[in-house]
C-alpha positions as CSV (number, residue, x, y, z in Angstrom):
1,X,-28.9,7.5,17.4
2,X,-29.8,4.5,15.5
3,X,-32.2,1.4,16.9
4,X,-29.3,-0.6,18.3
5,X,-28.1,2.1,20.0
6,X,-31.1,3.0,22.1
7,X,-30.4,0.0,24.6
8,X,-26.8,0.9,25.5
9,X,-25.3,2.4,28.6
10,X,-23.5,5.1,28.7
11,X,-20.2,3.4,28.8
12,X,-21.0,1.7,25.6
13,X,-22.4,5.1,24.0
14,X,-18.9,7.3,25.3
15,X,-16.8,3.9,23.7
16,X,-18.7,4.2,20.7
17,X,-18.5,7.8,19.9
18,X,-14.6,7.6,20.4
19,X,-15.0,4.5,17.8
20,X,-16.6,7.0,15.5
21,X,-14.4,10.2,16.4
22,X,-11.1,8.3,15.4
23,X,-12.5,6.6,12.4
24,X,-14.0,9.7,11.0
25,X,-10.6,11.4,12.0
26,X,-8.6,9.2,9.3
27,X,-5.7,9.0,11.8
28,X,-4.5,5.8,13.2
29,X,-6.1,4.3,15.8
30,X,-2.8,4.7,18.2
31,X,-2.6,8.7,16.9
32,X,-6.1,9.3,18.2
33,X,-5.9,7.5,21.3
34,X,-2.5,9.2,22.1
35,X,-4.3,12.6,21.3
36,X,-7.2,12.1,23.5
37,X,-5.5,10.4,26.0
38,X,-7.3,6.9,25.6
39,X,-5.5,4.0,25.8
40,X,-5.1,2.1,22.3
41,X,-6.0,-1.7,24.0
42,X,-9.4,-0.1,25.4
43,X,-9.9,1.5,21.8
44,X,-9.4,-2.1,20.6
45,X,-11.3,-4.0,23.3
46,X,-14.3,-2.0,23.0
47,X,-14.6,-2.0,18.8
48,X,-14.7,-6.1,19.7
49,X,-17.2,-5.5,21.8
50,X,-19.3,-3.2,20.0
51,X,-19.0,-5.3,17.1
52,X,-20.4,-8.7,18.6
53,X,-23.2,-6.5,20.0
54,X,-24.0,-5.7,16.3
55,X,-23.8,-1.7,17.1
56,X,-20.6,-1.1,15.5
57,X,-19.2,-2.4,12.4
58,X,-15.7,-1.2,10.6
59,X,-16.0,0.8,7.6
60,X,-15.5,-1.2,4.5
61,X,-12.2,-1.4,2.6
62,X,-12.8,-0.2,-0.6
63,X,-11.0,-0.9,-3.5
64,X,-11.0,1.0,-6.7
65,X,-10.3,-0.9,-10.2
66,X,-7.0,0.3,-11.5
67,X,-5.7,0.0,-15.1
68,X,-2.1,-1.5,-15.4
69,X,0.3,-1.0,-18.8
70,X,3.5,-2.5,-19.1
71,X,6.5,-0.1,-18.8
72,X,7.6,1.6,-21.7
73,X,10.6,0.7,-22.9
74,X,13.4,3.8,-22.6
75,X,14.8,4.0,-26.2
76,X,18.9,5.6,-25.8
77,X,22.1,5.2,-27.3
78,X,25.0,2.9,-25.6
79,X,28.3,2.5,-27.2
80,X,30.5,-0.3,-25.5
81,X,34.0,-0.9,-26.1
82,X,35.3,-3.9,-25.6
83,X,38.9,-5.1,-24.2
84,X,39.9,-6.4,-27.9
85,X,38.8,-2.6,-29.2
86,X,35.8,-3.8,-30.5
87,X,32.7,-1.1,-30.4
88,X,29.5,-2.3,-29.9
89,X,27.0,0.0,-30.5
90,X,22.8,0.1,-29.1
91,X,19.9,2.3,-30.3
92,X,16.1,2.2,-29.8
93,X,15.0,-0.5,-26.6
94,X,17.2,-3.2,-25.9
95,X,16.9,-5.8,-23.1
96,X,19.4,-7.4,-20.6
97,X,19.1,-10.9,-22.8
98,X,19.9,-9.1,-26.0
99,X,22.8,-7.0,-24.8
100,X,24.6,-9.9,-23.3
101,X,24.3,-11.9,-26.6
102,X,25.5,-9.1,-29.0
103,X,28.6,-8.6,-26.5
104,X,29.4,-12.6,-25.8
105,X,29.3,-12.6,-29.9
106,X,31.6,-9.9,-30.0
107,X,34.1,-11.2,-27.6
108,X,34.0,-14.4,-28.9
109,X,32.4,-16.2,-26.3
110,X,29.8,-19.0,-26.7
């Protein structure tokens, strides 16, 4: 029991062990209260509560540092044909911006 527990009542200490239990339990808060038949609003009520008294405070979020890459480009093969019969062929990466200029070119549209 720590120091600011010592001047609870017993209400406060049964509210604040279910606090504990469902945080502890990793389920939601709504899961545990459904599965110890508690209702979620007093689960709610009574964290508030606890919390202005000092006694109880949420666990921290933590967050862990991540390291991003850019996507790889897929390197493939495309071979388009055209309506005039004209093949256009792609290897290695290509992008939306390139394909589109290659086939307007192609087609004869500027």
């Amino acid at each position: 029991m720590l120091d600011g527990e010592l001047g609870l009542s017993a209400k406060q200490r049964y509210w604040l062990e279910r606090i504990r239990d469902c945080e502890e339990s990793g389920q939601t808060t709504k899961s545990y209260a459904e599965a110890h038949s508690l209702s979620v609003k007093s689960l709610y009520r009574w964290r508030k509560r606890l919390a202005q008294c000092g006694v109880w405070s949420p666990q921290a979020v933590r967050f862990e540092r991540v390291q991003w890459s850019p996507p790889q480009p897929i390197s493939c093969e495309w071979r388009i044909t055209l309506p005039n019969g004209v093949q256009v062929e792609f290897s290695g990466s290509v992008d939306g911006a390139e394909v589109s200029a290659v086939l307007c070119a192609a087609m004869g549209v500027r």
